[in-house]
N, C-alpha and C positions, 0 to 999 in steps of 0.2 A: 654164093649167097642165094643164087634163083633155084637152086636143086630144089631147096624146099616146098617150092608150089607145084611140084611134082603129087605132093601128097595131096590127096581129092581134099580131107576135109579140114586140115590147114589153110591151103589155095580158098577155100568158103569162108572161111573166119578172116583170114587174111582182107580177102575184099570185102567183108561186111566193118573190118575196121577204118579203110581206108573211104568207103562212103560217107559212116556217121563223121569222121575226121573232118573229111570238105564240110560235110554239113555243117561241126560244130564253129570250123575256122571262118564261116560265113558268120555265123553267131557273133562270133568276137568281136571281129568289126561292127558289124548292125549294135551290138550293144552300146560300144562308146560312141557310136552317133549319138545312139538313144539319148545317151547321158546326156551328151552336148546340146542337144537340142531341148532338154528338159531344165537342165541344170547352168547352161554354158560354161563361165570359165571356169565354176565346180566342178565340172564332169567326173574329175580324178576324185574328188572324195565321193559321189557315187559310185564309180565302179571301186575305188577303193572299200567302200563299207560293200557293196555286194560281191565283191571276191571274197571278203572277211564271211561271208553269211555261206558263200560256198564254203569256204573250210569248217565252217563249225559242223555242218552238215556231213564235210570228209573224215572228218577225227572223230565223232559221239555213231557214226551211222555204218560206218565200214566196218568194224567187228560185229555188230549188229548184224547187218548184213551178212557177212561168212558165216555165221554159227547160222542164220537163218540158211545160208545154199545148202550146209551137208546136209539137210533135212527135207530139203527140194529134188525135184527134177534140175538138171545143170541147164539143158535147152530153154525148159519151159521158164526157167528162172532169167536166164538173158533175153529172151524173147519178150518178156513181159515188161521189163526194165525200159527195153529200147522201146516200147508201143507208149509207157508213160511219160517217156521223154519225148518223143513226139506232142505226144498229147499236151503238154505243160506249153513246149515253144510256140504250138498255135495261138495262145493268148498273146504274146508278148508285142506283136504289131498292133494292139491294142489297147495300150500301155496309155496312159495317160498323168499318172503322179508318179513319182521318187519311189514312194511305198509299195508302189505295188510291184516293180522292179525288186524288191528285197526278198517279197511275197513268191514271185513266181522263180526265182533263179533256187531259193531253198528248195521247194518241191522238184526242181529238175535237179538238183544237184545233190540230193535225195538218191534217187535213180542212180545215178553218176556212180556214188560212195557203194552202191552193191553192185553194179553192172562190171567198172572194169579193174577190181579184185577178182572177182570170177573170170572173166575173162584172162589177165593174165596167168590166173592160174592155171589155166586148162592149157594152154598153149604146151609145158614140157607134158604133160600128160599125153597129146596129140603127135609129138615129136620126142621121147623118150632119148633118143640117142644125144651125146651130150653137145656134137658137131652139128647136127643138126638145128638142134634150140639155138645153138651159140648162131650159127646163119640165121632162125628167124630173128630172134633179138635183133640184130644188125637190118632185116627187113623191115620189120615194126619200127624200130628208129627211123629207120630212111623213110618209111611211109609218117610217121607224126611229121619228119623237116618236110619232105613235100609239102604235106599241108600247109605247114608255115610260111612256103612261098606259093603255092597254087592259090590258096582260097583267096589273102588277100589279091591276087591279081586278078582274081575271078572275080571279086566281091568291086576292087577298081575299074571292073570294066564292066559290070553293069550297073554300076553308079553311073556313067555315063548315059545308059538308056529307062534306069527305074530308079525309084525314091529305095531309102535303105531299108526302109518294114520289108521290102519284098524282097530281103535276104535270108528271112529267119524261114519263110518257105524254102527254100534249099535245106533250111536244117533239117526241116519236119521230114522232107525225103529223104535226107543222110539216113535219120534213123529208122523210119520205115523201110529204106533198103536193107539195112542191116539186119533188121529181125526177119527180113524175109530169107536170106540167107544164110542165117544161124538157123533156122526152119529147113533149111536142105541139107545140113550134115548128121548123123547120131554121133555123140561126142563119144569116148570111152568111158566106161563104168570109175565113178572116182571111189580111192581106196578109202573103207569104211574108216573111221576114228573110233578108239577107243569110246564109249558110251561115257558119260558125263551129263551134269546139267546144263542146260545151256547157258547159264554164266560163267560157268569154268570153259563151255567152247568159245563165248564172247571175246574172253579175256585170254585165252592160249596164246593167241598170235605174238601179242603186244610181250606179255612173259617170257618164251621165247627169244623174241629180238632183245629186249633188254638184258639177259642173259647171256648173249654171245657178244665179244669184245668186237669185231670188224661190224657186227650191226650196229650199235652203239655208236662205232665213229659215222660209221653210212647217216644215221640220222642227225649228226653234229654236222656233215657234211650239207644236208640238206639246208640245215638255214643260211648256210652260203650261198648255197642255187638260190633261194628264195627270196634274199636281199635283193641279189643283181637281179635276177626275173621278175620282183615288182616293180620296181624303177620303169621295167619297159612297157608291160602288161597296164600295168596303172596311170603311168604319165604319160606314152607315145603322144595322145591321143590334146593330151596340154601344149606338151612341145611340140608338137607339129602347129597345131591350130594357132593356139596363143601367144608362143614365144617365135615363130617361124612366119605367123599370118597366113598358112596356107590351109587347103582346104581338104576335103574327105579321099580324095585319092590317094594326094599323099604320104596320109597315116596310113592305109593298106598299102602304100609303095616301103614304109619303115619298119612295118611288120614282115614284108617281104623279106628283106634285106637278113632280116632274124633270122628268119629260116632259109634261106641262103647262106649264110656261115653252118648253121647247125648240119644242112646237107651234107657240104665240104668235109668237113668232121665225120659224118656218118660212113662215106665212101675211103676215108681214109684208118677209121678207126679198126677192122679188122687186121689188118697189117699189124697196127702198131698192139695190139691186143696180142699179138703172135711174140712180140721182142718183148713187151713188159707187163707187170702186172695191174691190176685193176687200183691197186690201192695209189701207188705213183700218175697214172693216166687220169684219175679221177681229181683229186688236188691238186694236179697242172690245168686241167680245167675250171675248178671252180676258181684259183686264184685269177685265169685269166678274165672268167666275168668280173670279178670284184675289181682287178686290175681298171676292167673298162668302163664300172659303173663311176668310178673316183675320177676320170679322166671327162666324163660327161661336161662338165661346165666350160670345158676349154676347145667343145669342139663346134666351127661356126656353118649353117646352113643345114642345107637337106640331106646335100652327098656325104658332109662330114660325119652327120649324125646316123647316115645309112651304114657308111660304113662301119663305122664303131657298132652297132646291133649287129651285124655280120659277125664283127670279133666276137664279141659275147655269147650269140647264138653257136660262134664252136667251138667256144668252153662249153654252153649249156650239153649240146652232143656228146661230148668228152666226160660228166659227169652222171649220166642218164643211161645211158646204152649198158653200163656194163653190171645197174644193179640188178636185172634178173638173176643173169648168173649167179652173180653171189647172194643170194636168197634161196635158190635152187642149193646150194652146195652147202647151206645151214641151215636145212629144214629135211625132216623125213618125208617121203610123197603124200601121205595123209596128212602132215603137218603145216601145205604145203599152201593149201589159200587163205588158212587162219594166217600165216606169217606176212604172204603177199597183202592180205587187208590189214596188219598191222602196220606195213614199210607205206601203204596207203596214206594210213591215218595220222600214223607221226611224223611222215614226211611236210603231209601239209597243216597238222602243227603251225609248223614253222610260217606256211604262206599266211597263216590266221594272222601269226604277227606282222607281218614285212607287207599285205599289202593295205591297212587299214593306215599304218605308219608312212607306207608311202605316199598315198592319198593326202594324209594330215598335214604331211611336212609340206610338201607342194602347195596346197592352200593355204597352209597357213604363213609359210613363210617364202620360200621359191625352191624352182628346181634344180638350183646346185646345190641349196641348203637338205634336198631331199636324197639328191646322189651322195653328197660325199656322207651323209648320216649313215645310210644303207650302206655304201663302201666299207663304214666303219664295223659297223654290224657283221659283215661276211669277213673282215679279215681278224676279228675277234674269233669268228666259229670256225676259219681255216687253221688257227692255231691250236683250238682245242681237238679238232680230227686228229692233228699229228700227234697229240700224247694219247689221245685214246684206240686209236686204232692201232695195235704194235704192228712194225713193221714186218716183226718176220710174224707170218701168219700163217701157219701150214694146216693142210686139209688132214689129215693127219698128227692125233694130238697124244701123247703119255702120258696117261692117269692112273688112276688106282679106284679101287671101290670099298674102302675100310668100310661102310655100312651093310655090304652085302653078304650074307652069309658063303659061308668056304664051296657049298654044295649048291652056290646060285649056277643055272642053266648060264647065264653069261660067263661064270668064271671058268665055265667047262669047254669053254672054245678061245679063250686067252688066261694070261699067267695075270699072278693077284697085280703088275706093274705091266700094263698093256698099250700098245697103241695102234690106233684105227681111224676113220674119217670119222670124225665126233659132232654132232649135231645133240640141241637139248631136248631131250624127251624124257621117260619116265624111268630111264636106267639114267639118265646124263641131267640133274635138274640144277646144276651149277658148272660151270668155267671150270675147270681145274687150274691150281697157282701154275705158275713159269715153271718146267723143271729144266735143270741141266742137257 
């Protein structure tokens, strides 16, 4: 897995992401202070409605964003992202209404919906070979679980010597590190696209994915991630303080615990990636979160409840790690960060619903009435991934092209009944049926 920081300007992007990472995992705690201290035992419908305000932002702003990068510079385009996300978190220790929390997380989360579509994208572009990528993926993974148990224990331990505004100062460094860093590599030249207007390049990504059967269930999959991960995201922060009585450590000791499972999962998941495939590895995952979001009300204290985000955070690993791949292997290279900002956009979709909903149930009624509702929610979307996504799924598919003329350049390097790794694009603008 470490080969890859062998490469000078991978090993660059690699620690510009693992900066802004710490930075933003300081944020997350600092934020549901915020809340709590603005809101108290509301807190969860605050950060509930502004997680919903960062999604609206990731699904209307992400394809926006991509048809805006191929028209950019790739550097100058991350560089600028990461300077205005800096710039946004400087106000937010200055917070003083509910409102303006809504105001400032849109404008940073703005940034967010164009910064890491491009970035993910670039990443197989930097590492081509397909063992390679599959190592970074596995690195990128392992670097977001770190953060989920580093930051909060960074963010726990200087809670003990500074109030929590002076956490969002770490963020502001995260991402000024970061741009400094993407400042010292040249990235490779990205492969041109087809010329179009820019509302057919907006909208490419999103056409694409809907198009292809395994991306289809990926996105069905997603609002399974998204039930069990608001629960945690949106309520730790309840159940710790108000159903628990304890105080700001111990919410970044249970965000901990999250990424502590999700690590375990990360260190383990190459192996099991070797004996099976992504479609079985990822459904064992997501059922394990929903598994442990529906067991939430039966479990009593701090340890029990750490443990259990442990469980959940290594399903969340078990569902996440392995969608680059499979977006890389359903997209052509040029095709390649319009699809990454559509699995973006529609992924968090989903979070738009699952964290306003989390927030709602919790105040309005309680926190087992909000786990087992969300429980319900992900083991509805777990059964609809299994009919949508067919199980046998080969990279390699048998089609035909009745619309093509006898004398097309394509039918001159296969027979009229052909089969090859088939991705959608402008010879492939449909699925072909099941054949024999």
């Amino acid at each position: 897995m470490l080969t890859v920081l062998a490469n000078h300007t991978f090993r660059h992007l690699f620690a510009a992401q693992v900066i802004a990472l710490l930075g933003t995992g300081l944020a997350t705690v600092a934020l549901g202070l915020l809340a709590w201290q603005l809101a108290g035992e509301d807190a969860g419908l605050v950060l509930g409605t502004a997680l919903a305000i960062k999604m609206i932002a990731y699904v209307t702003l992400a394809p926006v964003a991509a048809a805006l990068a191929e028209r950019l510079p790739r550097r100058a385009f991350l560089v600028a992202l990461d300077l205005i996300r800096a710039g946004v978190v400087m106000f937010l220790p200055f917070v003083t209404e509910v409102w303006q929390i809504y105001v400032l997380i849109f404008f940073l989360q703005a940034a967010s919906a164009g910064f890491t579509p491009a970035f993910q994208a670039t990443i197989p572009d930097v590492l081509p070979d397909e063992k390679n990528y599959t190592n970074a993926l596995s690195l990128l993974r392992l670097a977001e679980d770190l953060e989920q148990l580093l930051s909060p224990m960074l963010a726990a331990a200087l809670l003990t010597v500074v109030s929590f505004p002076v956490l969002f100062g770490g963020t502001v460094a995260g991402f000024v590190g970061s741009a400094l860093l993407v400042v010292t590599v040249a990235l490779p030249t990205r492969t041109v696209a087809e010329p179009g207007h820019f509302w057919a390049s907006t909208t490419k990504g999103i056409r694409i994915y809907l198009a292809t059967p395994r991306l289809r269930g990926l996105m069905v999959m997603e609002m399974a991630v998204a039930a069990a991960g608001a629960m945690i995201y949106v309520n730790t922060v309840v159940l710790v303080q108000a159903d628990l009585g304890l105080g700001a450590p111990q919410v970044a000791l249970a965000f901990a615990a999250f990424g502590a499972g999700s690590i375990l999962a990360a260190f383990l998941l190459p192996r099991v990636l070797e004996r099976l495939a992504d479609r079985p590895v990822m459904i064992a995952g997501a059922g394990l979160m929903v598994a442990g979001v529906a067991v939430t009300p039966l479990v009593p204290g701090l340890s029990g409840l750490m443990a259990l985000w442990a469980i959940i955070g290594f399903g969340f690993s078990f569902t996440q790690t392995p969608i680059g791949c499979i977006l890389n292997r359903s997209s052509r290279e040029e095709d390649r960060p319009a699809v990454f900002a559509a699995q973006f956009a529609l992924s968090h979709a989903a979070w738009l619903v699952t964290y306003p909903l989390a927030g709602w149930l919790g105040s309005a009624f309680s926190m087992s009435a909000a786990a087992l509702a969300l429980a319900a929610v992900g083991a509805a979307a777990l059964v609809a991934v299994i009919r949508l996504w067919p199980k046998h799924d080969p990279i390699e598919v048998l089609h035909d092209h009745p619309d093509l003329p006898a004398d097309h350049p394509h039918l001159h390097d296969h027979a009229d009944v052909h089969r090859h790794a088939l991705v959608i694009d402008g010879l492939h603008r449909r699925w072909p049926s099941r054949r024999a």
